[in-house]
TISE-708661 format. One record per residue (C-alpha): x, y, z; residue in one letter. Coordinates in Angstrom, 2 decimals. Layout:
BEGIN
+---------+---------+---------+---------+
!      c1 !      c2 !      c3 ! residuo !
+---------+---------+---------+---------+
!       X !       Y !       Z !       a !
...
+---------+---------+---------+---------+
//
This chain:
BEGIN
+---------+---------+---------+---------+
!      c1 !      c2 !      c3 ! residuo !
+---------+---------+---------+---------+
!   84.77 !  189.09 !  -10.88 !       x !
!   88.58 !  188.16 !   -9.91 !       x !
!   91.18 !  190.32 !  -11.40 !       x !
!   94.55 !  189.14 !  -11.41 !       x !
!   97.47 !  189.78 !  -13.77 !       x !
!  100.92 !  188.54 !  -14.60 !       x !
!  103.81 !  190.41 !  -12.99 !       x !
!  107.83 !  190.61 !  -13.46 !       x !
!  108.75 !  187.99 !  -11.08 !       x !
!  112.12 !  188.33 !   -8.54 !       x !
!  113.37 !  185.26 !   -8.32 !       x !
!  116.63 !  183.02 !   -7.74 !       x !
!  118.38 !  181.67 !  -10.31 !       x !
!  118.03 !  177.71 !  -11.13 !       x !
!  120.89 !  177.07 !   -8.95 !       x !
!  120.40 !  178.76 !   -5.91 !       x !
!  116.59 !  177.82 !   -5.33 !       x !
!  117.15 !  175.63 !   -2.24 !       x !
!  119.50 !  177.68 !   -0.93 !       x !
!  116.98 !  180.88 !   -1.25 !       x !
!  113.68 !  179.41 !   -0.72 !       x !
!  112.47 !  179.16 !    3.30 !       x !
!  109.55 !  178.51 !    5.24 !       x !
!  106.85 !  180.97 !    5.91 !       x !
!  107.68 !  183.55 !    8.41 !       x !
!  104.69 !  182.75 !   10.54 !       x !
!  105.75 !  178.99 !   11.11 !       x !
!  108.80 !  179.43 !   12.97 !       x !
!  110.38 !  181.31 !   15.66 !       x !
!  113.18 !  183.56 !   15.18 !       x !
!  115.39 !  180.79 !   17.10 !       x !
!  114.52 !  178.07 !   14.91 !       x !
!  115.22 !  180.00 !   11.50 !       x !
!  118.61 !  181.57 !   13.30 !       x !
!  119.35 !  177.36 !   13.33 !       x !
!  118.27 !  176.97 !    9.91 !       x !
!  119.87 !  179.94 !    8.19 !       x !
!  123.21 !  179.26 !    9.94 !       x !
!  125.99 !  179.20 !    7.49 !       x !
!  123.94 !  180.24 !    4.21 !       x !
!  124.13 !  184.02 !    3.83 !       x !
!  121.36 !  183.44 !    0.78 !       x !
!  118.54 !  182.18 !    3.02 !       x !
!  115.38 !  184.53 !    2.52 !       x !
!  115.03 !  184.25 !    6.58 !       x !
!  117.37 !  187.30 !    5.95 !       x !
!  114.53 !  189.31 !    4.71 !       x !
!  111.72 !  187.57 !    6.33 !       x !
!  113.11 !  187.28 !    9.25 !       x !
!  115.83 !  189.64 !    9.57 !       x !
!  116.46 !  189.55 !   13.59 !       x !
!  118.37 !  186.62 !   12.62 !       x !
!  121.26 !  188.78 !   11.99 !       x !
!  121.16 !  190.84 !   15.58 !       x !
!  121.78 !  189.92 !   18.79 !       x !
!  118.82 !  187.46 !   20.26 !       x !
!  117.95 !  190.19 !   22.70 !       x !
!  117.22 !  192.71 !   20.44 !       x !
!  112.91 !  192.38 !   19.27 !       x !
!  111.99 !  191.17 !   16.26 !       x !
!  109.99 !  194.42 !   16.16 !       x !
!  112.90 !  196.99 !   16.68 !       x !
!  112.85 !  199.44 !   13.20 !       x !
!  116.79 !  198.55 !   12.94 !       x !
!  114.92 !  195.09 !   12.23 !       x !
!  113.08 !  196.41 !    9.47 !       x !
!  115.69 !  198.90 !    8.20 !       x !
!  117.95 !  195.17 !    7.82 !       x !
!  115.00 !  193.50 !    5.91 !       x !
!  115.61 !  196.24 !    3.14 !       x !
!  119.36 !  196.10 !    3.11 !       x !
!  119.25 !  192.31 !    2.97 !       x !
!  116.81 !  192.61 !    0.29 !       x !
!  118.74 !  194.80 !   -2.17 !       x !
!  121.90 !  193.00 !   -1.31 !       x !
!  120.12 !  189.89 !   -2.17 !       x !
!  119.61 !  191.69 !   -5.64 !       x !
!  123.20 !  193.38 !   -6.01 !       x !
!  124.75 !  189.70 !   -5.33 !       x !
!  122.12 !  188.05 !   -8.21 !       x !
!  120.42 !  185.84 !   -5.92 !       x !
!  117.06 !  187.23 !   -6.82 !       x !
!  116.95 !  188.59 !  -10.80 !       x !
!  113.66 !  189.62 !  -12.38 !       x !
!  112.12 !  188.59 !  -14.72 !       x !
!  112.14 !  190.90 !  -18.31 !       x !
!  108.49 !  190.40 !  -19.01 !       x !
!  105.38 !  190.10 !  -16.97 !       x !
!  104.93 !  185.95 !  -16.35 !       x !
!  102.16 !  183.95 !  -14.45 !       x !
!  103.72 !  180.93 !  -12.83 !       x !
!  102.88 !  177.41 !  -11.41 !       x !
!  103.86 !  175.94 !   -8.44 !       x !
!  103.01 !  172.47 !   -7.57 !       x !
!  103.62 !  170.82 !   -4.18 !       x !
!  104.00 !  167.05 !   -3.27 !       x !
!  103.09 !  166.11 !    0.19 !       x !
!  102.53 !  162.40 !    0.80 !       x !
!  101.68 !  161.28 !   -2.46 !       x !
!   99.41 !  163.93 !   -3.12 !       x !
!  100.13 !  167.01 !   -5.51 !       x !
!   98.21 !  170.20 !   -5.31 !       x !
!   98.98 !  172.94 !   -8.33 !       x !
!   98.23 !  176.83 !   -7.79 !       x !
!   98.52 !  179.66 !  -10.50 !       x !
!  101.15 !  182.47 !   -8.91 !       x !
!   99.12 !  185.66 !   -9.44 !       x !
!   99.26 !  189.29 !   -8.73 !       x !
!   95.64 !  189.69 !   -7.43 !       x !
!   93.80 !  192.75 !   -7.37 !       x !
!   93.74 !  194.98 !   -4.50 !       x !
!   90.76 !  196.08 !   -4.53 !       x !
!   88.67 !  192.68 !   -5.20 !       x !
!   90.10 !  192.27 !   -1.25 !       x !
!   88.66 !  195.83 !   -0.03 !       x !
!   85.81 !  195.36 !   -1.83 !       x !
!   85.07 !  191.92 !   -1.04 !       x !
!   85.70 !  189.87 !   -3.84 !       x !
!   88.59 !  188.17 !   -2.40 !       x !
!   86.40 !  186.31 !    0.62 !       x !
!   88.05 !  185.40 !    4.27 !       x !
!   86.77 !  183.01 !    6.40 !       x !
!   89.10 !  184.26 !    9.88 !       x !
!   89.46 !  187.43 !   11.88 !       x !
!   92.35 !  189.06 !   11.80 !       x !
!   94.65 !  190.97 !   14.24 !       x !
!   95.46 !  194.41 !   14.07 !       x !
!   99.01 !  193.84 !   15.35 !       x !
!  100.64 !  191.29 !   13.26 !       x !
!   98.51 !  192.98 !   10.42 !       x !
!  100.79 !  196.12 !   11.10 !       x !
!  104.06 !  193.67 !   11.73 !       x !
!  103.48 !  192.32 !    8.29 !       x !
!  102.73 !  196.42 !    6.18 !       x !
!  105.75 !  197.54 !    7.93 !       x !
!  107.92 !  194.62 !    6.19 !       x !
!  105.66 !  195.40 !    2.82 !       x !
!  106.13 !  199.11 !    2.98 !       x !
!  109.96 !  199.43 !    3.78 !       x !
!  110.66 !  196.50 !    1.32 !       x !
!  108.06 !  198.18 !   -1.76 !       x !
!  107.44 !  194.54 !   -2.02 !       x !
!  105.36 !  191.46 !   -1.13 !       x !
!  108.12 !  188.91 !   -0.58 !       x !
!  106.06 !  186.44 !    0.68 !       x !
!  102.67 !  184.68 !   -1.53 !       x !
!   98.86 !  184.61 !    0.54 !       x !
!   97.53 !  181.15 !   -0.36 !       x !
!   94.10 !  181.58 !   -2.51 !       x !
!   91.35 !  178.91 !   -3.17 !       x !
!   88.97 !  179.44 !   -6.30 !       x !
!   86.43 !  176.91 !   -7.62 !       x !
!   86.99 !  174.35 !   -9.95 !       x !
!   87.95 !  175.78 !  -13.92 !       x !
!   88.28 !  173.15 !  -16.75 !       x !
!   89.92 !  175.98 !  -18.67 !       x !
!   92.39 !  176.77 !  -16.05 !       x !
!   92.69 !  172.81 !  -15.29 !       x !
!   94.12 !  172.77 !  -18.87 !       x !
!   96.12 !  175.15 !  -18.53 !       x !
!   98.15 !  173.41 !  -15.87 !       x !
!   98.12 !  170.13 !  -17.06 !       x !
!   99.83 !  171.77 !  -20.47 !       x !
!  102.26 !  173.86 !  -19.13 !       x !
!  102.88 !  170.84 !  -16.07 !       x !
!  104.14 !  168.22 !  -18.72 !       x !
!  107.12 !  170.32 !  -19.66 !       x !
!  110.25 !  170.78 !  -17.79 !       x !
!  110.05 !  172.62 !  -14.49 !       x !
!  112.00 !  175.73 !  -13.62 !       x !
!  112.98 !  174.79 !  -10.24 !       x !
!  112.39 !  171.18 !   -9.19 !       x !
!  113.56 !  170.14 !   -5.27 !       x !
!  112.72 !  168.50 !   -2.33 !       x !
!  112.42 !  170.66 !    0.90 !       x !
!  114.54 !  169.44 !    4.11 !       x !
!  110.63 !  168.48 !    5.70 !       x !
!  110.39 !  165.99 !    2.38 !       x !
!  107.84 !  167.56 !    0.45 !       x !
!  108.08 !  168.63 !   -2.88 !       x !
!  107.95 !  171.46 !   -4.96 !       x !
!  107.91 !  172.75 !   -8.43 !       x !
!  107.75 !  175.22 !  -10.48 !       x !
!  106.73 !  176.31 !  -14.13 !       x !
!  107.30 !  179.88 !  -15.72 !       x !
!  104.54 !  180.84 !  -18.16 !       x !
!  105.44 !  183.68 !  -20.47 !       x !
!  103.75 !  183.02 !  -23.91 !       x !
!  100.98 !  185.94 !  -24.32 !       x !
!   98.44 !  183.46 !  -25.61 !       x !
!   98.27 !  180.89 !  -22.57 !       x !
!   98.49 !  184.92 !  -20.29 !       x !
!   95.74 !  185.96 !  -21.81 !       x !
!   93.60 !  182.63 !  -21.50 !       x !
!   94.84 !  182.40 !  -17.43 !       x !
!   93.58 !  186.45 !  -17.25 !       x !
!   90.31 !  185.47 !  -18.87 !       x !
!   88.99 !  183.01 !  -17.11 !       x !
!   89.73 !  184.13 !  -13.60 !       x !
!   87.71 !  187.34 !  -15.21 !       x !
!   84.66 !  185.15 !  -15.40 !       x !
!   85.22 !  183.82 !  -11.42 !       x !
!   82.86 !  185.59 !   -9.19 !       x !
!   85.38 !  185.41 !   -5.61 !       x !
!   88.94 !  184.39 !   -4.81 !       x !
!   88.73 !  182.45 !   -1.42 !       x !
!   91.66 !  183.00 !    1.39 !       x !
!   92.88 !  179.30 !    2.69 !       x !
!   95.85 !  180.32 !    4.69 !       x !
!   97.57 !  183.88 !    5.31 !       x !
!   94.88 !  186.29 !    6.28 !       x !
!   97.17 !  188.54 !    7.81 !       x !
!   99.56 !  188.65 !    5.14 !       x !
!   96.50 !  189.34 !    2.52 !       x !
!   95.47 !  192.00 !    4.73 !       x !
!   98.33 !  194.09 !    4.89 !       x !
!   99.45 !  193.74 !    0.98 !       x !
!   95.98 !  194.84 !    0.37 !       x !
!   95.95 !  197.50 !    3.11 !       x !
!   99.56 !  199.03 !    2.04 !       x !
!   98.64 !  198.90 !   -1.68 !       x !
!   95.12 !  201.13 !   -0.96 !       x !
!   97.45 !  202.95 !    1.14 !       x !
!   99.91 !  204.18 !   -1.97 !       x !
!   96.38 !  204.70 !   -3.82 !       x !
!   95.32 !  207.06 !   -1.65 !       x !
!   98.81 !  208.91 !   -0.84 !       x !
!   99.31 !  209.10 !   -5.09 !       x !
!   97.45 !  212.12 !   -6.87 !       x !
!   98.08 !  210.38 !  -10.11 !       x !
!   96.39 !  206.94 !   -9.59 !       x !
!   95.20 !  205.21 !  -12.22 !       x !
!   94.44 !  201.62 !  -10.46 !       x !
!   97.23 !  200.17 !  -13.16 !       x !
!  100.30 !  200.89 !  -11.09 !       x !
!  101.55 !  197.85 !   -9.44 !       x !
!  100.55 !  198.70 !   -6.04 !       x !
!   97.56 !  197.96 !   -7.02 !       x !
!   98.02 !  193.82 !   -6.93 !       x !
!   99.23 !  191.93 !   -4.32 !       x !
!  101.25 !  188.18 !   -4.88 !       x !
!   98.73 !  185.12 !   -4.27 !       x !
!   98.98 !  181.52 !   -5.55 !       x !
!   95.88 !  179.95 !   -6.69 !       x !
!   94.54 !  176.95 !   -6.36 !       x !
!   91.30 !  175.05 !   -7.65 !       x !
!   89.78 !  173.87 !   -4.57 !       x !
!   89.49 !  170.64 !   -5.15 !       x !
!   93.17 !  170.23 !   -5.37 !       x !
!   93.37 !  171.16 !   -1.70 !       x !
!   93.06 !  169.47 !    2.13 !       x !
!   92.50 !  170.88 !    5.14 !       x !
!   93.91 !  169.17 !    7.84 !       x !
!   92.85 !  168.67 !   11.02 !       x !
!   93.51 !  171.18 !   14.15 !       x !
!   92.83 !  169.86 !   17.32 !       x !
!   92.82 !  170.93 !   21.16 !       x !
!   94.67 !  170.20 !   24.41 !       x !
!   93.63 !  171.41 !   27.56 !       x !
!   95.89 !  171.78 !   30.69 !       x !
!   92.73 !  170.84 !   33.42 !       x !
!   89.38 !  169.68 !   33.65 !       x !
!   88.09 !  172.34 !   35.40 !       x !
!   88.27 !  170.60 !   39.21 !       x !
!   86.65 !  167.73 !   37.66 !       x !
!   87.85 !  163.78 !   38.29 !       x !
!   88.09 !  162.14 !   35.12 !       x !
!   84.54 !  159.88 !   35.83 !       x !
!   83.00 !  163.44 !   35.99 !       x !
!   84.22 !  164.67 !   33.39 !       x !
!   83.48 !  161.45 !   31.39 !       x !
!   80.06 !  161.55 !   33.00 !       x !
!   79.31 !  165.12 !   32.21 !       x !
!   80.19 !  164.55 !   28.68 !       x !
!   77.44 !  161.37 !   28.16 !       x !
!   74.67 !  164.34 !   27.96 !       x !
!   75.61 !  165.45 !   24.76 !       x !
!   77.60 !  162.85 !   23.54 !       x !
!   78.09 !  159.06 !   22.85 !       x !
!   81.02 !  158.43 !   24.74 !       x !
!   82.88 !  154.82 !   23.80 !       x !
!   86.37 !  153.92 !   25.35 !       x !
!   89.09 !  153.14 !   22.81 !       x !
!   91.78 !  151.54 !   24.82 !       x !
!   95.24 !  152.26 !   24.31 !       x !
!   95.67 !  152.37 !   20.72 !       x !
!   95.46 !  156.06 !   19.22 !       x !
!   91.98 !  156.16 !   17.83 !       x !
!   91.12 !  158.83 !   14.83 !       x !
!   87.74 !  160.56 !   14.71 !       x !
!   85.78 !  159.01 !   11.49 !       x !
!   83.24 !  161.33 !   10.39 !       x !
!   81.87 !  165.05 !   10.93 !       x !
!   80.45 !  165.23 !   14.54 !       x !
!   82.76 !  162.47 !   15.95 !       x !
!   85.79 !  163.56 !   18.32 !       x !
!   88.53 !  161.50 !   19.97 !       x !
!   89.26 !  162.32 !   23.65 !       x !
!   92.61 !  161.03 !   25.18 !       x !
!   92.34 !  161.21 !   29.02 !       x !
!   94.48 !  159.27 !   31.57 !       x !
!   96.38 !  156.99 !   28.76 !       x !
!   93.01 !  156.19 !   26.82 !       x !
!   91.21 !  157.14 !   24.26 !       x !
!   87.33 !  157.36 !   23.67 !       x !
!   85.26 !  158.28 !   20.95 !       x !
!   82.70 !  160.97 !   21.49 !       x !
!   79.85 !  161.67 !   18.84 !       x !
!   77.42 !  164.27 !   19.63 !       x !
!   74.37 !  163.58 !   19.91 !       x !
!   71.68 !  164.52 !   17.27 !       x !
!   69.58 !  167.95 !   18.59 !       x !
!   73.27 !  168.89 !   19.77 !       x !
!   74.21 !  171.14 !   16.74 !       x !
!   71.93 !  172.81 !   14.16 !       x !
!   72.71 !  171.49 !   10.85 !       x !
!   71.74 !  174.70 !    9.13 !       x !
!   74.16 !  177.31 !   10.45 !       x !
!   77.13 !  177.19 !    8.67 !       x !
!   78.96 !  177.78 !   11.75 !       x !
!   76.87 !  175.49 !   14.29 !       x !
!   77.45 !  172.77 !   12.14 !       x !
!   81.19 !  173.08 !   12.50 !       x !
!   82.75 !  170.06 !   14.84 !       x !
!   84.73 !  172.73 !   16.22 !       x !
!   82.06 !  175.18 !   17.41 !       x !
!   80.17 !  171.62 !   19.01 !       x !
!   83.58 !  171.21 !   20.58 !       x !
!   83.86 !  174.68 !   22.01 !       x !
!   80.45 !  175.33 !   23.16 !       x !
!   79.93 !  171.39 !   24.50 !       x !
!   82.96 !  170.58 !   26.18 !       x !
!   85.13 !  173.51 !   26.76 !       x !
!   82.79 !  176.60 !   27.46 !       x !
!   80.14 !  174.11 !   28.72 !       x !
!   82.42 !  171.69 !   30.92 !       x !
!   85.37 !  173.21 !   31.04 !       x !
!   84.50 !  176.72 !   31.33 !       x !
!   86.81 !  178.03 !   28.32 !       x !
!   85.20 !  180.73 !   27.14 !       x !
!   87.74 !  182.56 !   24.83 !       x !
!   89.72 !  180.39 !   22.64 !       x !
!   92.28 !  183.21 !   21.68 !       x !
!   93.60 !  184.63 !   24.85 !       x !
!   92.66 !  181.66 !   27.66 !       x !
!   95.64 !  179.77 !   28.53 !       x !
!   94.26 !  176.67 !   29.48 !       x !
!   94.00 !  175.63 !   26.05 !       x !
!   96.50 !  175.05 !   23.21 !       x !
!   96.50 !  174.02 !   19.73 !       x !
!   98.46 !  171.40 !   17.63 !       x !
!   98.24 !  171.31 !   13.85 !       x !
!   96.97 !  167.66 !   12.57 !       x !
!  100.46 !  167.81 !   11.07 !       x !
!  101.90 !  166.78 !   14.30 !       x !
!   99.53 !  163.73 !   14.22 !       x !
!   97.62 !  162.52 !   17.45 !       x !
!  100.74 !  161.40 !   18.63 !       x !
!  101.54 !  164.49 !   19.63 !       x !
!   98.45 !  164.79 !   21.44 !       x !
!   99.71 !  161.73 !   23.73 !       x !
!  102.85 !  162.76 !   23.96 !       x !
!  101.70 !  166.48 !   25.48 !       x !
!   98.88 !  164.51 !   28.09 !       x !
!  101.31 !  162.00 !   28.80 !       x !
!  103.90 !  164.57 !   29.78 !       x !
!  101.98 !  165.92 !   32.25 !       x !
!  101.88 !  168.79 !   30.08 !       x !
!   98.51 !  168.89 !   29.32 !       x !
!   95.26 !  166.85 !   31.00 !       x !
!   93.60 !  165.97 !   28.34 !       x !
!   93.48 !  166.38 !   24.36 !       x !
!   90.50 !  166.91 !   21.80 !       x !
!   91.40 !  165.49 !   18.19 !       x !
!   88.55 !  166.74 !   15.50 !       x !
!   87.69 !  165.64 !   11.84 !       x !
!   88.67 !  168.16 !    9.75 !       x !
!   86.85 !  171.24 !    8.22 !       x !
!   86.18 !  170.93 !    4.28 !       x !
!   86.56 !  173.33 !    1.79 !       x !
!   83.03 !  173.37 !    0.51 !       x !
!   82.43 !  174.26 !    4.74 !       x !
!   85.04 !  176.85 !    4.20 !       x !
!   83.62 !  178.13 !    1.05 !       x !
!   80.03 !  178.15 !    2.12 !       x !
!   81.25 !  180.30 !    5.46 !       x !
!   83.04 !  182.75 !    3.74 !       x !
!   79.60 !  183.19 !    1.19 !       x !
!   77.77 !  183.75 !    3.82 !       x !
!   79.97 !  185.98 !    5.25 !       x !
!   80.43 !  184.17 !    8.87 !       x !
!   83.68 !  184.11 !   10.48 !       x !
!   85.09 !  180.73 !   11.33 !       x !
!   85.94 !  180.31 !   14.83 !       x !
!   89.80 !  180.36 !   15.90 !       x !
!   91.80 !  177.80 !   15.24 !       x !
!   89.85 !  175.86 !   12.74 !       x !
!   91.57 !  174.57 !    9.35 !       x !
!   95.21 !  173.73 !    9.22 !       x !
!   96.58 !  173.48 !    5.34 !       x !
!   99.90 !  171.70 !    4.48 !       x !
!  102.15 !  171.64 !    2.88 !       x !
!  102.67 !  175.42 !    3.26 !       x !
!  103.76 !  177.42 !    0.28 !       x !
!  107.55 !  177.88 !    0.04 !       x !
!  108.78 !  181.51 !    0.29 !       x !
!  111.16 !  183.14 !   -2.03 !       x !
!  110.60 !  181.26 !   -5.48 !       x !
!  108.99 !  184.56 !   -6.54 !       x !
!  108.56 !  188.10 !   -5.16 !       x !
!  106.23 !  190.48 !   -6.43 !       x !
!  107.90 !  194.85 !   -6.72 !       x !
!  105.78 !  196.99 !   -6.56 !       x !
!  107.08 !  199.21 !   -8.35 !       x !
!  107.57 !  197.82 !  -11.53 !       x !
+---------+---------+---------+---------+
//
């Protein structure tokens, strides 16, 4: 069962939210936040990314790097930008993308639900960026940045959001990339103890997005278990800073492929070679979107074509053969196109559904790239159902936005 608790939040005060709050470290380079950090000495791309304040030839990876995170981040607490909170608090966060508003529950979940299995990922991870991101959680004693959780539907929990939701929000903005966020403090021991209960009666917390960063606040808080002779399991190593959200408040995008050749192949062959496992229909000119599980769009040569495999292709009842983008990697670009390893072969790239297929053209029609390979995207029942059965999808699958906004709250870890 999921054990989470409430925590003494770090946060900015009301009025210097936008100026604090950044995007995740993972979604930018360190030229891109240098840009966007220029002129605001309170931008948490100080902490998170702290080779913004060296020379651009000196690695992101360099210990000085580090050794600034930690300086920036008690300077950020000397100056009052970030002020804790007096009491332990759960929070809500709500994000506006489009339209559409998703709400999580800002935890501290439970170390050892993640060693032990109870907090369920559906990607591998890497043992380098896993280290990248303990070093920054180890010299800071802090996770700075929130993993993004999925958990399945609660009414109770439902209710809880809706309530605290129709009151004023803490912090209330619009990001520079137009999406919304907001953000509720909940601090009455009654509507604590409810939020506590009822993820006590949730069998598994899911990971949508940030398996690295779950990894290595779980790995450095079983880390100070094992290094204290005192442990208890209540210090607050022990819990790691995660934002919630019912699944059904959440969609995955799509995440689609572009290839740079077609393996000495004209484009008839190719075309051809495709027609034995799929149902190939040209498209024209227009941008065409694929419309269902099993159907892909294929832009090649300034038009697009619909592909849907065909049925024997793909076994229905493997979680992971089922998956448009295994049928996509084992029938077109191990099987045609003789890409056999999605995470190291540079012949093929990925673009986030973010971008939208116009990206896609814009990439082939460059010259850039030969052709592209737009999918429908995953669902989180697929995700779910993978991660129960303990499968691994394959790279590059789901794509959430909008991502979660660093630096509304930080989780200490020592208090």
């Amino acid at each position: 069962m999921a054990k989470v608790r409430p925590f003494k939040g770090l946060r900015p005060p009301r009025n210097l939210v936008t100026d604090v709050a950044s995007r995740p470290y993972d979604v930018l380079s360190s030229a891109e936040a240098r840009a966007e950090a220029e002129g605001n000495p309170r931008s948490l791309y100080h902490i998170i990314k702290p080779e913004i304040d060296f020379d651009p030839s000196v690695d992101e990876h360099d210990p000085r790097v580090y050794e600034k995170a930690r300086a920036n981040f008690d300077m950020f607490q000397e100056k009052g930008w970030l002020v804790q909170d007096s009491a332990p608090c759960y929070y809500i966060y709500a994000q506006t993308m489009e339209g559409r508003t998703q709400y999580g529950i800002v935890v501290a979940a439970n170390v050892d639900d993640y060693m032990e299995g109870r907090i369920k990922k559906h990607e591998l991870t890497r043992r380098d960026k896993e280290e990248d991101r303990m070093k920054h959680v180890r010299v800071n004693n802090a996770n700075i940045e929130p993993v993004f959780f999925a958990f399945p539907d609660n009414q109770v929990l439902e209710k809880v959001i809706a309530t605290t939701t129709a009151k004023e929000p803490e912090y209330d903005f619009i990001a520079p990339d137009g999406f919304g966020h907001k953000f509720w403090v909940i601090d009455d021991k009654e509507t604590i103890d409810s939020i506590t209960r009822e993820f006590a009666g949730i069998p598994y917390l899911y990971i949508a997005d940030g398996h690295h960063r779950t990894a290595a606040a779980a790995l450095v808080g079983n880390e100070k278990a094992h290094g204290n002779p005192g442990h208890t399991g209540e210090e607050e190593y022990n819990y790691f800073l995660a934002v919630a959200f019912p699944a059904s408040h959440l969609k995955i995008i799509d995440y689609n492929r572009v290839v740079t050749d077609l393996n000495g192949l004209s484009t008839d062959e190719f075309l051809n070679r495709l027609e034995s496992n799929f149902i190939v229909e040209p498209k024209g000119e227009e941008i065409h979107t694929p419309c269902a599980l099993h159907n892909f769009s294929l832009y090649l040569d300034g038009k697009w074509y619909s592909l849907t495999a065909r049925e024997g292709r793909y076994d229905d009842n493997d979680p992971i053969g089922i998956l448009d983008v295994t049928i996509s990697s084992d029938l077109i670009l191990r099987d045609i196109l003789g890409i056999t390893d999605l995470r190291s072969d540079k012949r093929v790239d990925f673009v986030g559904g973010i971008r939208g297929l116009k990206e896609l053209k814009r990439r082939v029609d460059s010259g850039e790239m030969a052709a592209a390979i737009a999918l429908y995207p995953v669902s989180m029942k697929q995700l779910m159902d993978i991660a129960d059965s303990g499968n691994i999808m394959p790279p590059k699958t789901t794509w959430f936005e909008p991502k979660l906004r660093s630096g509304l709250v930080i989780h200490n870890l020592s208090d």
